[in-house]
Backbone as a chain_set.jsonl record, in Angstrom:
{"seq": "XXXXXXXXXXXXXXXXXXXXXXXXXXXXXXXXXXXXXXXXXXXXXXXXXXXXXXXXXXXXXXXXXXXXXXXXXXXXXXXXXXXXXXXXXXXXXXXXXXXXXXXXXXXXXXXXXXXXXXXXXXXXXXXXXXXXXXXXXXXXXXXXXXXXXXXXXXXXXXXXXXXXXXXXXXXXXXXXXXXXXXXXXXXXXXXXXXXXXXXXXXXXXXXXXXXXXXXXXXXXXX", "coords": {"N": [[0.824, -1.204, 0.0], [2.162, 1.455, 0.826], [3.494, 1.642, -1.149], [2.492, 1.951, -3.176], [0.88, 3.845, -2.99], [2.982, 6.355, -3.126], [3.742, 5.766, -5.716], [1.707, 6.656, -6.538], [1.45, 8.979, -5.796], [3.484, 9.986, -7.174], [2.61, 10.304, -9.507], [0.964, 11.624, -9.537], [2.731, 14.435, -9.281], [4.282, 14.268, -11.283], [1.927, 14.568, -13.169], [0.971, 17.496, -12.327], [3.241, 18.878, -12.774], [3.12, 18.708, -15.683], [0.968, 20.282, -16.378], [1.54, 22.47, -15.455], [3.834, 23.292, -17.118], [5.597, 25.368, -18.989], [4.074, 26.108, -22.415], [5.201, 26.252, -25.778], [5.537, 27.812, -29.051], [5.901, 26.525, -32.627], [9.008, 27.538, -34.692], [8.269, 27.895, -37.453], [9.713, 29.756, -39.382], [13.192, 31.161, -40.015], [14.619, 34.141, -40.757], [17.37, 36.005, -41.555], [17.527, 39.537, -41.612], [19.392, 41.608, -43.097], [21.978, 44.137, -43.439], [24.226, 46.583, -45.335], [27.389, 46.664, -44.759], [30.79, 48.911, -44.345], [34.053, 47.692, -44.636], [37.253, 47.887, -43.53], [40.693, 48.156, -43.338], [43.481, 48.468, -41.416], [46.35, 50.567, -42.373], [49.628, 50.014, -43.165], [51.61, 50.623, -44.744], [52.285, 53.078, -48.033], [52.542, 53.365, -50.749], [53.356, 55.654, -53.593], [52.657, 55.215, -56.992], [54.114, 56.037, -60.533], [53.638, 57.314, -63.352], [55.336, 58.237, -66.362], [54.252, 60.654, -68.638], [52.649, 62.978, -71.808], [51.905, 66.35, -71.385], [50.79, 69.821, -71.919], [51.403, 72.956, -71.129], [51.108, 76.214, -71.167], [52.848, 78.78, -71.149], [53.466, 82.219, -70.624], [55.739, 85.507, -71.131], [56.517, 88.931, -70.346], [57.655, 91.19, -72.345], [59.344, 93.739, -73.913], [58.747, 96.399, -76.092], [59.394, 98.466, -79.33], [58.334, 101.073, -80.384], [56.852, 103.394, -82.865], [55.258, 106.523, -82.948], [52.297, 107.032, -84.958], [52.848, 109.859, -87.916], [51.632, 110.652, -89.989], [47.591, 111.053, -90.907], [47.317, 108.677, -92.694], [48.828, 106.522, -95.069], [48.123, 107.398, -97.506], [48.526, 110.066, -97.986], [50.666, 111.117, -98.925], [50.63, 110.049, -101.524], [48.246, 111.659, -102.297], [49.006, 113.815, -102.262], [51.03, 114.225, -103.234], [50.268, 113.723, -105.93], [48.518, 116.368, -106.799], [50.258, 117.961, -106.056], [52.009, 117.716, -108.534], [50.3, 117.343, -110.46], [49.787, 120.525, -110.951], [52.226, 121.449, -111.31], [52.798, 119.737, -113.81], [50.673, 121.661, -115.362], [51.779, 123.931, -115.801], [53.314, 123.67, -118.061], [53.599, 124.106, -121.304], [51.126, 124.14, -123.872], [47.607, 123.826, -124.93], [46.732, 120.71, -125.808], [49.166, 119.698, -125.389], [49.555, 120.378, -122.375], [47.65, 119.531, -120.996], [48.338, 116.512, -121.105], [50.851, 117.345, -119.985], [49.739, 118.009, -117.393], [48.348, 115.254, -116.303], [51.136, 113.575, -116.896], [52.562, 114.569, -114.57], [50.384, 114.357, -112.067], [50.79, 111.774, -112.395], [53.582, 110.955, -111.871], [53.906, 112.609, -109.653], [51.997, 111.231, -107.778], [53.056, 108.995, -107.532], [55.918, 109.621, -106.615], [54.767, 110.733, -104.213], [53.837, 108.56, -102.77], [56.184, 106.793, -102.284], [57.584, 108.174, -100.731], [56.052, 108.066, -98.542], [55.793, 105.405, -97.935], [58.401, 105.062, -97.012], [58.994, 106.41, -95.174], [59.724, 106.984, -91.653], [58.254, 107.235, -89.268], [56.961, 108.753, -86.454], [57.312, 110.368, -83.244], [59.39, 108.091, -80.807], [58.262, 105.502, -78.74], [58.334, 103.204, -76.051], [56.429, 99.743, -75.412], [55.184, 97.215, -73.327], [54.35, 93.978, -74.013], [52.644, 91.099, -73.797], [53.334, 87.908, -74.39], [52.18, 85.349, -74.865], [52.672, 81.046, -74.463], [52.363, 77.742, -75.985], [53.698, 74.82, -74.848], [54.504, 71.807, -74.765], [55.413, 69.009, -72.83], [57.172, 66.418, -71.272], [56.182, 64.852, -68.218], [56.32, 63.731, -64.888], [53.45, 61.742, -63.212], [51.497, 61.049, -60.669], [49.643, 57.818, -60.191], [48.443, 56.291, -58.766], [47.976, 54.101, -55.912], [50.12, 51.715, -53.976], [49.036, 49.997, -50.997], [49.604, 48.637, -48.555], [47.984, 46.623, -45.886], [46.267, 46.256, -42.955], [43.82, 43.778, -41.423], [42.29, 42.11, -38.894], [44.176, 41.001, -37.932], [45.731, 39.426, -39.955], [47.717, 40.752, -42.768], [47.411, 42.398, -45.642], [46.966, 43.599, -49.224], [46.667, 46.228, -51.273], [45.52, 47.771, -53.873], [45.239, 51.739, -54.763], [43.509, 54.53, -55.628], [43.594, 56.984, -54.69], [45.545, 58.751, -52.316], [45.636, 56.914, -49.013], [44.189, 57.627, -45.732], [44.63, 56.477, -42.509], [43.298, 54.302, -42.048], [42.037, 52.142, -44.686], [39.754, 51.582, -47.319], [38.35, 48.396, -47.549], [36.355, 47.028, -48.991], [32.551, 45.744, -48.593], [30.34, 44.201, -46.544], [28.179, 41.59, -45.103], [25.694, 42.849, -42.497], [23.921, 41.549, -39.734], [21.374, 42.389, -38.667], [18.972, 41.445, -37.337], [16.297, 39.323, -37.238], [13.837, 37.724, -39.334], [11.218, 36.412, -38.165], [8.572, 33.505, -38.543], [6.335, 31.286, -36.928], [4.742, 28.847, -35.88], [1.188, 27.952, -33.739], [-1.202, 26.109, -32.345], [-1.942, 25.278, -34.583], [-2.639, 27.861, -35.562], [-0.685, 31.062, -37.104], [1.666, 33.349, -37.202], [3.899, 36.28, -37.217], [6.914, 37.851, -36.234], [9.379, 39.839, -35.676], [12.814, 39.597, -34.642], [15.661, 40.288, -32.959], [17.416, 38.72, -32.083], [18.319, 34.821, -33.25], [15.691, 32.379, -33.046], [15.681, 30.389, -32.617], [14.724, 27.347, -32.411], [11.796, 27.58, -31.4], [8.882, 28.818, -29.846], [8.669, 30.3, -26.597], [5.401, 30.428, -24.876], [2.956, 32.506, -23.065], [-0.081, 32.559, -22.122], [-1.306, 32.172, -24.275], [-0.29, 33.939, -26.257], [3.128, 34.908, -27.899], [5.931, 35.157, -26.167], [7.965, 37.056, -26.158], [9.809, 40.004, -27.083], [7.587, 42.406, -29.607], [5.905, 40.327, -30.39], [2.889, 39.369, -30.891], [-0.65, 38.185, -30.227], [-1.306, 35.443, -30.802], [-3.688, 34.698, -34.238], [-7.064, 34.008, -34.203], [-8.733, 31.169, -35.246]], "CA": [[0.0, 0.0, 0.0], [2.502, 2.382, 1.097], [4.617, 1.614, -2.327], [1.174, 2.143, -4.431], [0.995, 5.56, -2.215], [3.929, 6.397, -3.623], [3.396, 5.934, -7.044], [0.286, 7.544, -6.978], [1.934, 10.832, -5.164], [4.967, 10.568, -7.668], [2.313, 10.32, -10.975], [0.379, 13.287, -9.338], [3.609, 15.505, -9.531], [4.39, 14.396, -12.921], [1.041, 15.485, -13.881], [0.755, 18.658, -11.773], [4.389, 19.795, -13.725], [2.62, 18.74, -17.162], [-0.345, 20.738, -16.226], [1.941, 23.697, -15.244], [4.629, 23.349, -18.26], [5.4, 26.487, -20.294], [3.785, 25.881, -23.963], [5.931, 26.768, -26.744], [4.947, 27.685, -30.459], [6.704, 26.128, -33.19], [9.492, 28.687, -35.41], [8.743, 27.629, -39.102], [10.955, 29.804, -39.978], [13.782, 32.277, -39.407], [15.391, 34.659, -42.154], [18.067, 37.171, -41.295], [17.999, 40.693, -41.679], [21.115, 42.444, -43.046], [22.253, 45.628, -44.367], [25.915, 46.266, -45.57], [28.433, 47.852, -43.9], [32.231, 48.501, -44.915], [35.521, 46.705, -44.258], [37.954, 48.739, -43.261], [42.227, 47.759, -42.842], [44.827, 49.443, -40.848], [47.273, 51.24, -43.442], [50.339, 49.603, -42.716], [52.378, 51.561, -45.624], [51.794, 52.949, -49.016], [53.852, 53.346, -51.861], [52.882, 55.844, -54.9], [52.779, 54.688, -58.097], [53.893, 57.004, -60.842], [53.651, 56.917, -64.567], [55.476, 59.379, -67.6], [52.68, 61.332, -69.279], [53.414, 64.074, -72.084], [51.22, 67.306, -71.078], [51.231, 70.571, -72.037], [50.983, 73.918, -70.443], [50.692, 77.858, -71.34], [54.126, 79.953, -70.9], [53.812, 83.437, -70.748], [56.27, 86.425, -70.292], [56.417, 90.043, -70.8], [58.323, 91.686, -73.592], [59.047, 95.58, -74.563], [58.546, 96.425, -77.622], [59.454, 99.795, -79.346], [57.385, 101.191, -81.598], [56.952, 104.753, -83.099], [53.769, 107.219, -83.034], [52.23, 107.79, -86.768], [53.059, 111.326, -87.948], [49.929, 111.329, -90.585], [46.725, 110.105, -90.925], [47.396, 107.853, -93.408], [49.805, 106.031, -95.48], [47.943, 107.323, -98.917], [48.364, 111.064, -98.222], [51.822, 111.079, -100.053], [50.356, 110.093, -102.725], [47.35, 112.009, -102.892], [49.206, 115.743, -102.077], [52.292, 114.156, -104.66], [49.14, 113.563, -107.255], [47.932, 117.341, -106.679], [51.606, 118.888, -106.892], [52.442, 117.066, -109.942], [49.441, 117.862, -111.399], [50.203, 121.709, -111.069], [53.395, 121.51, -111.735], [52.296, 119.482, -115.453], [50.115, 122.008, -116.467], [52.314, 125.357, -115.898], [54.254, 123.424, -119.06], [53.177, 124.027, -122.661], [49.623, 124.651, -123.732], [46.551, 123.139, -125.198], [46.719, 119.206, -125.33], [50.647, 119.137, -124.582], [49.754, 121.245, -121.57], [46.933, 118.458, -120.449], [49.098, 115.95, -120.854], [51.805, 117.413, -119.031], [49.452, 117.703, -116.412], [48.051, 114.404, -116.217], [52.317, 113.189, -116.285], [52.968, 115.442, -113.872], [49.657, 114.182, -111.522], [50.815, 110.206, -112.009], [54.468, 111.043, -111.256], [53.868, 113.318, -108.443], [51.373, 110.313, -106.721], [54.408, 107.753, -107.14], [56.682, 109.562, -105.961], [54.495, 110.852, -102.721], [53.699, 106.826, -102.319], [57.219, 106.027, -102.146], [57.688, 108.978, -99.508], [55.446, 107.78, -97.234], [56.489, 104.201, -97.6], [59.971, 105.071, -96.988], [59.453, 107.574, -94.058], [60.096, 106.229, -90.588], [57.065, 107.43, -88.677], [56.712, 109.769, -85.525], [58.098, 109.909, -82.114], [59.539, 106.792, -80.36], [58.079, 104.811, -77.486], [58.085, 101.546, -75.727], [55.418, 99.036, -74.688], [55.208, 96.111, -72.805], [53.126, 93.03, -74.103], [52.756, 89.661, -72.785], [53.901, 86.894, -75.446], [52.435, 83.438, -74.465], [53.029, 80.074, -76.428], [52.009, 76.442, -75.568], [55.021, 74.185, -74.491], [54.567, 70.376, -74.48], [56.462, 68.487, -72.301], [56.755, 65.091, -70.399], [56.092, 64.713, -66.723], [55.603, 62.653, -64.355], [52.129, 61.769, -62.838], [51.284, 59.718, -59.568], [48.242, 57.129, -60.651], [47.89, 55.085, -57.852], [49.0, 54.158, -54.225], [50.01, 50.499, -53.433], [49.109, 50.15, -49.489], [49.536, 47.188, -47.042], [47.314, 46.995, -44.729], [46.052, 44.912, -41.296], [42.752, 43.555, -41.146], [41.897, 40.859, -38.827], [45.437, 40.102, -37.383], [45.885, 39.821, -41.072], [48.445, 41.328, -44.175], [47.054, 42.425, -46.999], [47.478, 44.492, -50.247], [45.669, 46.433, -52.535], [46.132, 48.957, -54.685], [43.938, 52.494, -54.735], [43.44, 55.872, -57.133], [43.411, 58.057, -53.763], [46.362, 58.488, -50.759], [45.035, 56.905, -47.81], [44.715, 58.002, -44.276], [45.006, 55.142, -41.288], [42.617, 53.41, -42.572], [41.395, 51.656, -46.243], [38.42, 50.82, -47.253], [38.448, 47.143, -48.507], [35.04, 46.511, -49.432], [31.773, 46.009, -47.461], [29.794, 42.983, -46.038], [26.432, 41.804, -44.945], [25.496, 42.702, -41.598], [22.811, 40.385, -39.807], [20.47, 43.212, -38.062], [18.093, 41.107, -36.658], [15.698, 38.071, -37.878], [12.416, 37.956, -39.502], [10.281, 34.998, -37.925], [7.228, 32.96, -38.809], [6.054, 30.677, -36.257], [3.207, 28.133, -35.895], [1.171, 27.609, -32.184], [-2.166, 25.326, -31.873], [-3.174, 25.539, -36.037], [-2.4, 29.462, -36.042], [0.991, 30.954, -37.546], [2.174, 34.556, -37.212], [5.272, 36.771, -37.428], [7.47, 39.059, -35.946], [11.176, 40.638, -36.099], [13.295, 39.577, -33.597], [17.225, 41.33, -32.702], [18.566, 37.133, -32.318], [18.199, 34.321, -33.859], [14.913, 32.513, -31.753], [16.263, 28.581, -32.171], [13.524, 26.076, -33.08], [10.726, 27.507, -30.643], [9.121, 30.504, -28.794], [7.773, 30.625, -25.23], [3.82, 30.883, -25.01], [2.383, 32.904, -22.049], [-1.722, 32.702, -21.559], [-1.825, 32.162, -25.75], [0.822, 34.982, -26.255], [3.963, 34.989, -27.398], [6.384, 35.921, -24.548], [8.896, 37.321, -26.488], [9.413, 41.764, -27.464], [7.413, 42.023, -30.81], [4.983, 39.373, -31.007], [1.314, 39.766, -30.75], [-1.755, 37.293, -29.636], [-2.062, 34.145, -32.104], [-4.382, 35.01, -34.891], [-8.063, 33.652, -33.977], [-9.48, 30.67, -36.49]], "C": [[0.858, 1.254, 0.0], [3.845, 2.582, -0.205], [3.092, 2.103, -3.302], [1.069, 3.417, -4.079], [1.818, 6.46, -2.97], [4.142, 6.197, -4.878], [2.844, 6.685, -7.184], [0.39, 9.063, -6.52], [2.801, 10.925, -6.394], [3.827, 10.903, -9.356], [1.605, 11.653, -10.723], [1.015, 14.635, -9.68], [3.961, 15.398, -10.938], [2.958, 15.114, -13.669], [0.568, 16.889, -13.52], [2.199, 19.672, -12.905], [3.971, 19.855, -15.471], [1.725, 19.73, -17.432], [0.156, 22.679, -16.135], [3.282, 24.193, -16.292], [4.695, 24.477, -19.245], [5.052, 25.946, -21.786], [4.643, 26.57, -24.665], [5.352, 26.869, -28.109], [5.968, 27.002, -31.789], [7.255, 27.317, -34.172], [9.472, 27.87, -36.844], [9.623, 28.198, -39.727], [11.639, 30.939, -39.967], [14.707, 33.15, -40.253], [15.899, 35.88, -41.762], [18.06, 38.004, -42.056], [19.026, 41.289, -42.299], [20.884, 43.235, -44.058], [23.894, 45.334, -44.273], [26.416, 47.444, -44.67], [29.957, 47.764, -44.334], [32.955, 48.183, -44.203], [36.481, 47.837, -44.832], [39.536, 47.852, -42.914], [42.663, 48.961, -42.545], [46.004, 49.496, -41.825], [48.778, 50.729, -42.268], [51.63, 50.492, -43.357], [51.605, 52.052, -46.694], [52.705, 53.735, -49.594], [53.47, 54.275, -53.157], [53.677, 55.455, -55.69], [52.866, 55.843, -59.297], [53.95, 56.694, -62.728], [54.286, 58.363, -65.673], [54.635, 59.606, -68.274], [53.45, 62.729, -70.219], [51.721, 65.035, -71.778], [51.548, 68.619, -71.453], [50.657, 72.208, -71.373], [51.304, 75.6, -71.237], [51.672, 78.47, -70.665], [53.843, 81.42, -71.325], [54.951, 84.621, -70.324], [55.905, 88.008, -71.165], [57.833, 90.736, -71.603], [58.399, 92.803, -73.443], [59.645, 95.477, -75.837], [58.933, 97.838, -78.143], [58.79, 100.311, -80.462], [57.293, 102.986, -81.559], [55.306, 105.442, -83.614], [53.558, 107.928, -84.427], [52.214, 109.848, -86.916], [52.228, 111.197, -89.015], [49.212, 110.402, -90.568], [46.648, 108.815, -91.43], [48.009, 107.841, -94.471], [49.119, 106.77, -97.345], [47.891, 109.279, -99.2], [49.024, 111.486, -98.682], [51.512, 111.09, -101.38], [49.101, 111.02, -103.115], [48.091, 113.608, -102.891], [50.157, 115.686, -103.4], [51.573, 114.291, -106.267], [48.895, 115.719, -107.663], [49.255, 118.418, -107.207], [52.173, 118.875, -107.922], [51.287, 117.861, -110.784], [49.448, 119.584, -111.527], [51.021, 121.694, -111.529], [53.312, 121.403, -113.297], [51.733, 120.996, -115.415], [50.994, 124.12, -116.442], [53.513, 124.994, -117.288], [52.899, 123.05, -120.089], [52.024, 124.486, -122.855], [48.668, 123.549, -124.747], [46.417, 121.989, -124.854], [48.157, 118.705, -124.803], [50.451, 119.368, -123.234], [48.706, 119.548, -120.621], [47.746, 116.793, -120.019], [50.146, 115.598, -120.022], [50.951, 117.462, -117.534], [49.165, 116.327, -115.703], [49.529, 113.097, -115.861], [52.292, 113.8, -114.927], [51.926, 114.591, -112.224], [50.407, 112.559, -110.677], [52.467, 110.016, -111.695], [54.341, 111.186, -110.048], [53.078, 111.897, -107.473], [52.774, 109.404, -106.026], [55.274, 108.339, -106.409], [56.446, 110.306, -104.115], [54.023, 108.975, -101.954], [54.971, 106.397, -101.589], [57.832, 106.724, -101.11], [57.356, 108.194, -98.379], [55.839, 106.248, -96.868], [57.459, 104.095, -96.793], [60.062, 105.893, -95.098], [58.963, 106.711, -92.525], [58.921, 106.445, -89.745], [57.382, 108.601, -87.404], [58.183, 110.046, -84.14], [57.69, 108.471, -81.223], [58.885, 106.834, -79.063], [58.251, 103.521, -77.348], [56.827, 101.004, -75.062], [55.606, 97.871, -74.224], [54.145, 95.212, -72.879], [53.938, 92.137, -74.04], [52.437, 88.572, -74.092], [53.47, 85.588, -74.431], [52.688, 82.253, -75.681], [53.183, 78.644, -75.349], [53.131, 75.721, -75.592], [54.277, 73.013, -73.924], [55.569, 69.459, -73.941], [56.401, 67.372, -71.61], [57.055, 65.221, -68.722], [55.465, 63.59, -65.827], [54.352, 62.599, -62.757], [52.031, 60.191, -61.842], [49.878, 59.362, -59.908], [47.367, 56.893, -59.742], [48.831, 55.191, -56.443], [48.872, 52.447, -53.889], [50.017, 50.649, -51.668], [48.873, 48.516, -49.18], [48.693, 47.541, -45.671], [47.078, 45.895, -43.72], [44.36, 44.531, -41.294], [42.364, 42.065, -40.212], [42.621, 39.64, -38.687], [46.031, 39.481, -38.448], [46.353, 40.481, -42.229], [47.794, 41.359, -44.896], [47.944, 43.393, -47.729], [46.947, 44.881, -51.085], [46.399, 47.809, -52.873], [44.665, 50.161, -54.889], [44.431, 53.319, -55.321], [44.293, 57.004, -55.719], [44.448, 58.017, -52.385], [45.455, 58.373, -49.835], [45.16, 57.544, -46.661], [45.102, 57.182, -43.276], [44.434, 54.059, -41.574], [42.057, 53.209, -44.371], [40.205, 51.021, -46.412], [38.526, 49.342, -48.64], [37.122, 46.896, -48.894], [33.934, 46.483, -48.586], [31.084, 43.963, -47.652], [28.599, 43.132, -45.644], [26.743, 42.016, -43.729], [24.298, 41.928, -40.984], [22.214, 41.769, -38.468], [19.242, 42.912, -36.949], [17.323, 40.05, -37.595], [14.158, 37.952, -38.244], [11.558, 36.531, -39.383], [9.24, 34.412, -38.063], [7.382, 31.749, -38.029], [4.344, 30.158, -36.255], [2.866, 27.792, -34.421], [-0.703, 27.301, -32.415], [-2.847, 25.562, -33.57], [-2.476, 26.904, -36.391], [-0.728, 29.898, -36.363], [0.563, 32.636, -37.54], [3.309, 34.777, -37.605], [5.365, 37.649, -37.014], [9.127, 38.928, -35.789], [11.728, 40.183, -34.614], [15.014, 39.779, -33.438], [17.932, 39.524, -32.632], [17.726, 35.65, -32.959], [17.211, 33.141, -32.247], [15.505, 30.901, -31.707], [14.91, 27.827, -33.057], [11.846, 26.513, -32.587], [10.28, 28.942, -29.356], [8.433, 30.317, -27.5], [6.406, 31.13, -25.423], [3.235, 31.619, -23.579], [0.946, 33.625, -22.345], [-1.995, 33.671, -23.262], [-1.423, 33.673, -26.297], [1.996, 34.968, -26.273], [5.032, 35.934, -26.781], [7.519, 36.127, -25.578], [8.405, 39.244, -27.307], [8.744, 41.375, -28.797], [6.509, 41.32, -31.147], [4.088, 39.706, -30.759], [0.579, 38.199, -30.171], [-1.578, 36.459, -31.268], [-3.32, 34.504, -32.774], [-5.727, 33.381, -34.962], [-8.681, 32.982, -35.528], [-11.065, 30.737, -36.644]], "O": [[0.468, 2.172, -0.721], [4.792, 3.368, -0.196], [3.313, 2.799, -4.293], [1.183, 4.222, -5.003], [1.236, 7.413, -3.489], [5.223, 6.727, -5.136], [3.188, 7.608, -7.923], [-0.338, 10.018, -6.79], [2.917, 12.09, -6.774], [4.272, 11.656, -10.222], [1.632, 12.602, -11.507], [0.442, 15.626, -10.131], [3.932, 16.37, -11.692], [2.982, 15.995, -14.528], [-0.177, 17.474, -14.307], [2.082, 20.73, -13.522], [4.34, 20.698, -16.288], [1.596, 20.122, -18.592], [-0.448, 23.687, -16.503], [3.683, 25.356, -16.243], [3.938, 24.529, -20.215], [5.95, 25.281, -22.303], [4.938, 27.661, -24.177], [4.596, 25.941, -28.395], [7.142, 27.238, -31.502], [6.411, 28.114, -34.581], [10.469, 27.304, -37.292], [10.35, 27.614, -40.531], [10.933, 31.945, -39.911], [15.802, 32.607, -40.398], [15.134, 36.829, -41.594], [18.446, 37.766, -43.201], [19.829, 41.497, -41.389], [20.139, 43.242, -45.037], [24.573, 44.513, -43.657], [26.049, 48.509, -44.174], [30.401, 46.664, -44.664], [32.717, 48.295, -43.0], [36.551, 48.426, -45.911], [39.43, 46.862, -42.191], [42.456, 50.07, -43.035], [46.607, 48.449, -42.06], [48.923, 50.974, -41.071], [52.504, 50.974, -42.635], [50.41, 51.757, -46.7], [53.464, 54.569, -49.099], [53.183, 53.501, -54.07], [54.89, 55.285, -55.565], [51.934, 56.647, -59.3], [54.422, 55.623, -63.109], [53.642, 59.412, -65.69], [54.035, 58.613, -68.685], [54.394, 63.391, -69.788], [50.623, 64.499, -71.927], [52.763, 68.798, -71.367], [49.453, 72.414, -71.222], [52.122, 75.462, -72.146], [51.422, 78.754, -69.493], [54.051, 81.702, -72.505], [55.11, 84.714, -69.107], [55.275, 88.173, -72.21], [58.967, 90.586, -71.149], [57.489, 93.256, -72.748], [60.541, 94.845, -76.397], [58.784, 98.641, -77.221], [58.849, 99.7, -81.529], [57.56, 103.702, -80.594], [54.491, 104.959, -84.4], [54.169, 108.867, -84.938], [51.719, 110.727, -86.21], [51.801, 112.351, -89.001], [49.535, 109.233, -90.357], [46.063, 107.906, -90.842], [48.002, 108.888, -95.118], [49.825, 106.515, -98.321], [47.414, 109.798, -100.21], [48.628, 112.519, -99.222], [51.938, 111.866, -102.235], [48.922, 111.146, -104.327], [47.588, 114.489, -103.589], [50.216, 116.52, -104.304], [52.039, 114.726, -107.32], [49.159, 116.177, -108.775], [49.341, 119.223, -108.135], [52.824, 119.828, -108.351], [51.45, 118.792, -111.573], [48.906, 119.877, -112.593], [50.815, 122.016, -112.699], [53.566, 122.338, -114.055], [52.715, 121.737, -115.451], [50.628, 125.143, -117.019], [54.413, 125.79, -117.555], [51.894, 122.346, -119.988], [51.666, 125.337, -122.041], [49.18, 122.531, -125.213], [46.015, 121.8, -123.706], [48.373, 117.73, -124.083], [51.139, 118.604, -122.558], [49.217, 118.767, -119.819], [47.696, 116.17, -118.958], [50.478, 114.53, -119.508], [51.509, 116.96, -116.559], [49.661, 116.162, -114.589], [49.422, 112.136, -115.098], [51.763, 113.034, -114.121], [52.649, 114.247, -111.289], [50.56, 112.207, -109.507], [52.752, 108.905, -111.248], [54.546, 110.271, -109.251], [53.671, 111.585, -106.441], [53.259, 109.209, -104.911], [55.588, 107.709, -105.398], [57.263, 110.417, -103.201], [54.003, 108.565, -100.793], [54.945, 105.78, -100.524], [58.651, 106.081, -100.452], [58.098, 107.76, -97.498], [56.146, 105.906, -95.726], [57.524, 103.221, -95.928], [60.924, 105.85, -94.22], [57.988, 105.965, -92.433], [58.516, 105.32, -89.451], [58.278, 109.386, -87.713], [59.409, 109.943, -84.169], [56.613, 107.928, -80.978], [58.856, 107.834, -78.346], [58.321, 102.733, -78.29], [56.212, 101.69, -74.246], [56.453, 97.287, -74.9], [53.15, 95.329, -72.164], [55.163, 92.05, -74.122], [51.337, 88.528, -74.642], [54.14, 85.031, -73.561], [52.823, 82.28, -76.904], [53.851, 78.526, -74.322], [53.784, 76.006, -76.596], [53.585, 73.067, -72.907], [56.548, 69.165, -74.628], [55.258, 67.236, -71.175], [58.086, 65.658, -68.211], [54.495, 62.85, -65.989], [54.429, 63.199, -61.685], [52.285, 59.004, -62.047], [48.99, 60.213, -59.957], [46.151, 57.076, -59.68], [49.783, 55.869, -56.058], [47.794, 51.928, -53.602], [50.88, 51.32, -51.102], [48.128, 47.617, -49.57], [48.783, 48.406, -44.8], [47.656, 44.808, -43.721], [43.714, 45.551, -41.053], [42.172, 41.016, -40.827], [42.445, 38.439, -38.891], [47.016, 38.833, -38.095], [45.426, 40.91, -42.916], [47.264, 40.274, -45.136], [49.019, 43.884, -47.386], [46.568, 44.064, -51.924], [47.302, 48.52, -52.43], [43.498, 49.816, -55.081], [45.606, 53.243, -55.679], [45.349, 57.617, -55.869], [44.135, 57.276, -51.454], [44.595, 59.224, -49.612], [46.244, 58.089, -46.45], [46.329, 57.222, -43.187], [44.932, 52.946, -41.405], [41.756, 54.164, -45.088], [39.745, 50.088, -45.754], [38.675, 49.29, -49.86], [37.308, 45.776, -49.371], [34.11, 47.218, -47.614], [31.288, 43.026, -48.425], [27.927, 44.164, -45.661], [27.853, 41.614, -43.383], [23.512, 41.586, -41.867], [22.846, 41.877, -37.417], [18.735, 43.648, -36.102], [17.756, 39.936, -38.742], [13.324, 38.108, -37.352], [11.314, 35.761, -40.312], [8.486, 35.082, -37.357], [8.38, 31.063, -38.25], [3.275, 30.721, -36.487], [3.787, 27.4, -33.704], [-1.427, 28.273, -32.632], [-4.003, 25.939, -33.761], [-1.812, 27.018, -37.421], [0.242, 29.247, -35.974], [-0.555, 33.081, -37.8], [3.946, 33.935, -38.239], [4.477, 38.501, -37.05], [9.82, 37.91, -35.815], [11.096, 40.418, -33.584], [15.549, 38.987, -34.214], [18.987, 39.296, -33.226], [16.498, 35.636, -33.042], [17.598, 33.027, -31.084], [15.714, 30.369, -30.616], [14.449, 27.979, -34.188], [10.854, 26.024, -33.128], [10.896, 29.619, -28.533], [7.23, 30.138, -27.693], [6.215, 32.162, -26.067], [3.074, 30.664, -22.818], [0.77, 34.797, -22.679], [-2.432, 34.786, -23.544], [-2.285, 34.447, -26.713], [2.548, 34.993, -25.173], [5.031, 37.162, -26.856], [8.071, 35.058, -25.836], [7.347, 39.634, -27.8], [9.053, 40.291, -29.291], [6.089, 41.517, -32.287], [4.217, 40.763, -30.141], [1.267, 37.261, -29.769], [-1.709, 36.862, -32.424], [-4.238, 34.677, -31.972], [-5.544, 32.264, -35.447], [-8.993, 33.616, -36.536], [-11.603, 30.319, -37.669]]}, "num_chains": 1, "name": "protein.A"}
């Protein structure tokens, strides 16, 4: 009797802990989150890289110049005053048509030889000026491309090569980050979802048809 007692107390507690057992919902299924973020190394050295390039650039300097201020209006007044004196000159020789003649010599001399005046004649009074003479000059130089750097990542040597001098750090590329987990879970027939910051395992805690976890809501009513 007092061994049947004893059973019958020990099946009571087994069913009093069944009776009082947290319920769990089942996690169908769990799909991480992520956004990127970059990968960064510690600049260990860096080395530019340089390449010969021909380029050309814009030389200017300043000059003086000397130049002389015109003494008449213009280069054709030699000839037009030499035309006018000639032509007087012709016609005070001979008379009737010799006399026309001589004028008309006299006119086309006199031009030529005020043409060849003014050609000939040096111009005014002197001055100087100062202008600025540029002139394109092609030449080869040399041009940094690139920067080989060594860097540390991750207790880790590396090496890459970049356009831009680094500072302490390089940016090697980027990666996923895992942000948090987007869950669908099943509990008595009903299935929900909510976001959760870790990864929940196989199964979520149920408290009074609720799950007990930040985020979740009441099981959706069939």
């Amino acid at each position: 009797m007092a061994v049947l007692a004893g059973m019958l107390a020990g099946g009571g507690a087994i069913a009093a802990y069944q009776t009082f057992a947290t319920p769990y919902a089942e996690v169908v299924s769990s799909t991480p989150i992520t956004e990127k973020e970059p990968i960064y190394g510690e600049v260990v050295s860096s080395t530019a890289i340089t390449e010969m390039r021909t380029g050309s650039r814009q030389v200017c300097e300043d000059r003086v110049v000397e130049k002389r201020q015109p003494e008449r209006f213009g280069d054709k007044d030699g000839m037009v005053v030499g035309a006018v004196v000639g032509g007087l000159l012709g016609n005070q020789v001979g008379g009737g048509d010799g006399r026309k003649l001589a004028t008309v010599a006299g006119a086309v001399g006199g031009a030529y030889a005020g043409r060849e005046i003014d050609r000939r004649h040096a111009g005014g009074k002197k001055y100087t000026e100062v202008e600025q003479v540029c002139q394109t000059v092609t030449e080869p130089r040399e041009e940094i491309v690139g920067y080989d750097v060594t860097y540390r990542s991750e207790g880790e040597l590396g090496s890459v090569r970049v356009e831009s001098k680094p500072g302490d750090q390089v940016l090697l590329g980027e990666r996923d980050k895992i942000v948090g987990y987007d869950v669908t879970w099943r509990y008595e027939g009903q299935t929900g979802s909510l976001v959760m910051a870790e990864d929940p395992g196989d199964r979520l805690p149920v408290e009074d048809g609720v799950i007990a976890v930040a985020g979740a809501g009441t099981p959706p009513k069939g």
